[in-house]
C-alpha positions as CSV (number, residue, x, y, z in Angstrom):
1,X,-8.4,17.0,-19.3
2,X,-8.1,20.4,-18.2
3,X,-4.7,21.1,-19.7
4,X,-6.3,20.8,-23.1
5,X,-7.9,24.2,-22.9
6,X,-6.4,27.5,-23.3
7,X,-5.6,28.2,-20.1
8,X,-3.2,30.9,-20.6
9,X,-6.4,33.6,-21.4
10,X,-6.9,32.8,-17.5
11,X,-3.2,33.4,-15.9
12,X,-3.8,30.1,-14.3
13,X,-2.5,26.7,-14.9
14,X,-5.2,24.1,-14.0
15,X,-3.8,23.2,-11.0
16,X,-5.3,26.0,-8.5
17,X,-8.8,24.2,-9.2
18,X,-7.9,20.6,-9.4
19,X,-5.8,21.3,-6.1
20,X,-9.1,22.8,-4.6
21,X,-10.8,19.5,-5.9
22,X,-8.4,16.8,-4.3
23,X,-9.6,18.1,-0.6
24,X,-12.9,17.2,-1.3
25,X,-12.6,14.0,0.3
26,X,-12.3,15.5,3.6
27,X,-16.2,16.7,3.6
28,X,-16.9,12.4,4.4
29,X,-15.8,13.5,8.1
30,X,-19.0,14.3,8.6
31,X,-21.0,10.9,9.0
32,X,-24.0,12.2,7.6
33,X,-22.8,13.5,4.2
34,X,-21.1,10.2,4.3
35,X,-24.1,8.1,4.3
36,X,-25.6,10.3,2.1
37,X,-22.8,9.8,-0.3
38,X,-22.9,5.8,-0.2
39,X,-26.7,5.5,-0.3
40,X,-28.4,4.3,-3.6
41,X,-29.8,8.2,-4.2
42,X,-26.4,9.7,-3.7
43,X,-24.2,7.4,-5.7
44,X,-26.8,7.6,-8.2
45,X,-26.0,11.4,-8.4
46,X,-22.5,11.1,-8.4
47,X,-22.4,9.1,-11.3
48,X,-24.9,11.3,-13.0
49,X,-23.0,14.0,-12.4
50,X,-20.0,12.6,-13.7
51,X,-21.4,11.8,-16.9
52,X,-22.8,15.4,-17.5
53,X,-19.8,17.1,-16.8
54,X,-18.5,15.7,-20.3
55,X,-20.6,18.0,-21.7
56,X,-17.7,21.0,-21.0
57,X,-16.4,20.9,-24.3
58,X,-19.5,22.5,-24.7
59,X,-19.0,25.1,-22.6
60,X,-18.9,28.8,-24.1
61,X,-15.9,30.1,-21.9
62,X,-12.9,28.7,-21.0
63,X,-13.2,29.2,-17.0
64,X,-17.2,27.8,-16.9
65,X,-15.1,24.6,-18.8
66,X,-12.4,24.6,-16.3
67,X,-15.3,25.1,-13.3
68,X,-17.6,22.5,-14.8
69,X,-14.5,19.9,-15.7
70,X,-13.5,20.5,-11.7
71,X,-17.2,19.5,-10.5
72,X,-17.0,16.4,-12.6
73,X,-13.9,15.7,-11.1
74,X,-14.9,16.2,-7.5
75,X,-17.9,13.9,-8.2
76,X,-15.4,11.1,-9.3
77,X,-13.4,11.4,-6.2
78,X,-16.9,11.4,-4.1
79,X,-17.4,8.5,-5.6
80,X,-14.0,6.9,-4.9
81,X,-14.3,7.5,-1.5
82,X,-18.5,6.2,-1.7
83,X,-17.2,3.1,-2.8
84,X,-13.9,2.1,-1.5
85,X,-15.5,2.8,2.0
86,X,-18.3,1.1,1.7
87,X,-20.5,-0.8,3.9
88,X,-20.6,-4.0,2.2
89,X,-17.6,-6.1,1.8
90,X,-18.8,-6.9,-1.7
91,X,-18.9,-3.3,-3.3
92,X,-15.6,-2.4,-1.5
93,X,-14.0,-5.8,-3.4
94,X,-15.5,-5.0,-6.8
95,X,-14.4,-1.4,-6.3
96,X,-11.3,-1.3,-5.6
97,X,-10.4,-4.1,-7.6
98,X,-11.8,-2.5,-11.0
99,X,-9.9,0.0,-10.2
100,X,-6.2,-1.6,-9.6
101,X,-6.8,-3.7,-12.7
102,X,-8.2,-1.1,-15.0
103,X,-5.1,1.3,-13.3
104,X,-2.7,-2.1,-15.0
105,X,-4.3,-2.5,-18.0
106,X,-4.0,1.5,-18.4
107,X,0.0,1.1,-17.9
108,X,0.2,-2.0,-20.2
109,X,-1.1,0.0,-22.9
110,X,1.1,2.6,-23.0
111,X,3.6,-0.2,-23.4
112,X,1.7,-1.7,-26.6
113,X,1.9,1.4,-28.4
């Protein structure tokens, strides 16, 4: 999504802050963000946080869309990590396979069309 905004006013591409973004995972080192992460309260805010960041179309400026899109992303990939580690067996099953079959029915439609 960030490559639908002007960039160019910027002299950046989108990549410097989705790079930044895609080391996020590496704060879970620390056990106790991580269990803050997977407990009810955290996912919780995750989520929410993902679904507010829609709101960047909204955005006045082009960099507070790019920095707002880029939070909303990091929260995804927080939540990736919340979930696919889990501690129950159950919520790592569901996760990750919701994820490889919504990943295949993503690449079979692109062959319907």
């Amino acid at each position: 999504m960030v490559w639908f905004y002007p960039l160019n006013e910027l002299e950046i591409s989108g990549y410097e802050a989705l790079a930044v973004v895609w080391f996020i995972p590496i704060i879970c080192t620390s056990q106790t963000i991580f269990e803050a992460i997977q407990s009810r309260t955290g996912m919780f805010v995750l989520r929410a946080v993902c679904v507010a960041t829609i709101g960047s179309f909204q955005a006045p400026t082009t960099l507070s869309r790019l920095l707002i899109l880029s939070v909303g992303n990091g929260a995804a990939i927080l939540l990736l990590c919340a979930t696919w580690w889990h501690k129950t067996s159950h919520q790592r099953l569901v996760s990750f396979w919701g994820f490889i079959i919504g990943f295949m029915a993503l690449l079979e439609s692109q062959y319907l069309v």
